[in-house]
Structures are given as structure tokens and as C-alpha cells.
C-alpha positions in Angstrom: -16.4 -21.8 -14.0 -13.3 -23.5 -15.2 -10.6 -22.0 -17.9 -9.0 -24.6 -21.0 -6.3 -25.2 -18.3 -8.6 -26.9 -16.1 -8.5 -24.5 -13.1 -11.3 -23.1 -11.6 -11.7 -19.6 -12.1 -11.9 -18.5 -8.2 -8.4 -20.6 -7.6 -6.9 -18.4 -10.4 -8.6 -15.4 -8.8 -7.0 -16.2 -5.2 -8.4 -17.4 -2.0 -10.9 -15.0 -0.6 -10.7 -12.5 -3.5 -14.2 -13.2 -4.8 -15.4 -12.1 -0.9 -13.3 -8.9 -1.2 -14.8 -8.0 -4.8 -18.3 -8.8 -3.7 -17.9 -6.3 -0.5 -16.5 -3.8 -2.7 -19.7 -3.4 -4.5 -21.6 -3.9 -1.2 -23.4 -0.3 0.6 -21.1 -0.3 4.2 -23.5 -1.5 6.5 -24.3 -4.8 4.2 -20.2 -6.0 4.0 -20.6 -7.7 7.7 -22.6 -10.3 5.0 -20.1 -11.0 3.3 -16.6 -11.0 6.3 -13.1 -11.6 5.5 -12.0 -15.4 4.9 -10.9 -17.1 8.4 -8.3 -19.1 6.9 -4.2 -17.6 5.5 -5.2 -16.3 2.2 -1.6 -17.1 1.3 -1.3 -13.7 -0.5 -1.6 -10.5 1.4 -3.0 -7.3 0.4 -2.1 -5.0 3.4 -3.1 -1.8 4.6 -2.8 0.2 7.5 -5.3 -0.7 10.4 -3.4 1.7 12.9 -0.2 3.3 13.6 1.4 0.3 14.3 -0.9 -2.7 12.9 -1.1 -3.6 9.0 -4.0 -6.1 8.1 -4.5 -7.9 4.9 -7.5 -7.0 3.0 -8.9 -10.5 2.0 -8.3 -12.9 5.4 -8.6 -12.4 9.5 -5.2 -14.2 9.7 -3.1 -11.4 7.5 -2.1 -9.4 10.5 1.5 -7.7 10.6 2.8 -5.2 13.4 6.2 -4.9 11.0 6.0 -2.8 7.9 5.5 -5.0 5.7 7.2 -3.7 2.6 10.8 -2.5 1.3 12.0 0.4 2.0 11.8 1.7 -1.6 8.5 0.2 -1.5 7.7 2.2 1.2 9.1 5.4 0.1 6.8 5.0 -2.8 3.4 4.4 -0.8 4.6 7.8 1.1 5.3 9.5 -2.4 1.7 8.3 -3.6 0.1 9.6 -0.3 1.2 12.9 -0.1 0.6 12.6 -4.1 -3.0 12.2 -3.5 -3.3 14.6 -0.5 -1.9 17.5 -2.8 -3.9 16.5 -5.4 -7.0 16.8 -3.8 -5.8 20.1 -2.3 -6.2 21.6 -5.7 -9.9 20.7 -6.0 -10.7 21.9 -2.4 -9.2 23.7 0.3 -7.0 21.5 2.3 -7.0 22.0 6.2 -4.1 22.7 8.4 -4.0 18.8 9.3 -3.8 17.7 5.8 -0.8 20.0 4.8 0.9 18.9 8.0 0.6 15.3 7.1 1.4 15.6 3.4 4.3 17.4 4.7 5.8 15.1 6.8 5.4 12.4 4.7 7.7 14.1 2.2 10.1 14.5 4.7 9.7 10.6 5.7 10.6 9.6 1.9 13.3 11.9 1.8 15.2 10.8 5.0 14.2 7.4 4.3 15.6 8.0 0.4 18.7 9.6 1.9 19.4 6.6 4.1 18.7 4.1 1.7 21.2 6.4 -0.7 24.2 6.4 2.1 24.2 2.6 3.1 22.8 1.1 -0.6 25.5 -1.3 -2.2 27.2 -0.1 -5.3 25.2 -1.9 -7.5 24.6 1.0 -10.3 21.0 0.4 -11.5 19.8 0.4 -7.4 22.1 3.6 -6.5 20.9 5.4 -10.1 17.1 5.3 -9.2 17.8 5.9 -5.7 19.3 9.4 -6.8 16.9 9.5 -9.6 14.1 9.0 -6.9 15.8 11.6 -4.3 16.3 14.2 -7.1 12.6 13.9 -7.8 11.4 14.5 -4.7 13.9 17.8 -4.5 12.2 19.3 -7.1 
């Protein structure tokens, strides 16, 4: 499949990505068919293997033991966590664990917002959604 440009639509799409659509659609026990691509993908997708190991979704060689986002970056992902914990909790009853853990990653973002706040530069539009982001989270 090529566009007008010329390109082929899989190097548009990115290396590997066709792999990662194809096991999306894939029953579990079918996607070791279809593995990850062995090569750099040259554009990471990460998530969270383990407490202290990040993997990209698309390629073996994506591996990270650093976080591998900002730190407003990853004030959000917290934000969007605990989000979707609570958000669940209204449709059924959440267990002790789940509270806990949306709980403390509420406290996470807000330290982490709270020391971005004290030692950002004074550059307005960074400090103004800083204390836009930590008022948020107060409420």
C-alpha cells in the first residue's frame, strides 16, 4: 500500500506497529504468533513491566529502568490512574487495595507537583499550570 507521497503505508505507520495492532485484536493465548519486533522500533510506547522496569510496547529492545517521562508527564499518568481507579469505584465496589493505591498516587502527584512548583524557573506559562495543576488536585 503506498500514499501520493510515495511512502509505504506501514513506514508511515512506524516500525512494528502493524504487529502491535494485529495482537491487539488477537484472543491472549494466540499473540505469542504474532511477538514484538527484535529490532529498536525507534519510537517507544512504554509501560510499566514492573516496579522498576518500563518496556516499549512494539519492540524487545525498548527496555528502560529510568522513568522515562517528565515529571509533569508523569504527574499526569498518576492523575489519569487514580482517575480511572475512582472511576471504576463508582460502578463497583472498590477493595481496600484499590483505595490505598489510588490514594497514594494522589499524594505522589501532589508532592511531585509541589516540588516541581518550589524549584520550577520563573518562566510564567510553566509556574501558571503548575499552580493551576496543584490547585486541581486540592480540590
Amino acid at each position: 500500500m503506498t500514499q501520493s507521497n510515495g511512502r509505504t503505508m506501514m513506514t508511515t505507520m512506524g516500525k512494528y506497529r502493524w504487529r502491535t495492532k494485529l495482537r491487539t485484536f488477537l484472543p491472549w493465548t494466540l499473540t505469542p504468533l504474532i511477538p514484538k519486533g527484535p529490532d529498536d522500533c525507534g519510537d517507544h510506547e512504554w509501560h510499566r513491566s514492573d516496579a522498576t522496569t518500563w518496556r516499549c510496547v512494539h519492540c524487545k529492545a525498548g527496555v528502560t529502568h529510568e522513568e522515562p517521562w517528565g515529571p509533569i508527564e508523569s504527574v499526569h499518568l498518576k492523575l489519569a490512574a487514580a482517575e480511572g481507579t475512582l472511576r471504576v469505584g463508582k460502578y463497583r465496589d472498590l477493595d481496600d487495595s484499590e483505595v490505598v493505591r489510588a490514594e497514594q498516587l494522589l499524594r505522589d502527584a501532589h508532592e511531585q507537583l509541589e516540588s516541581l512548583l518550589n524549584s520550577s524557573p520563573d518562566e510564567p506559562g510553566v509556574r501558571a499550570a503548575l499552580e493551576a495543576e496543584l490547585a486541581a488536585l486540592r480540590t
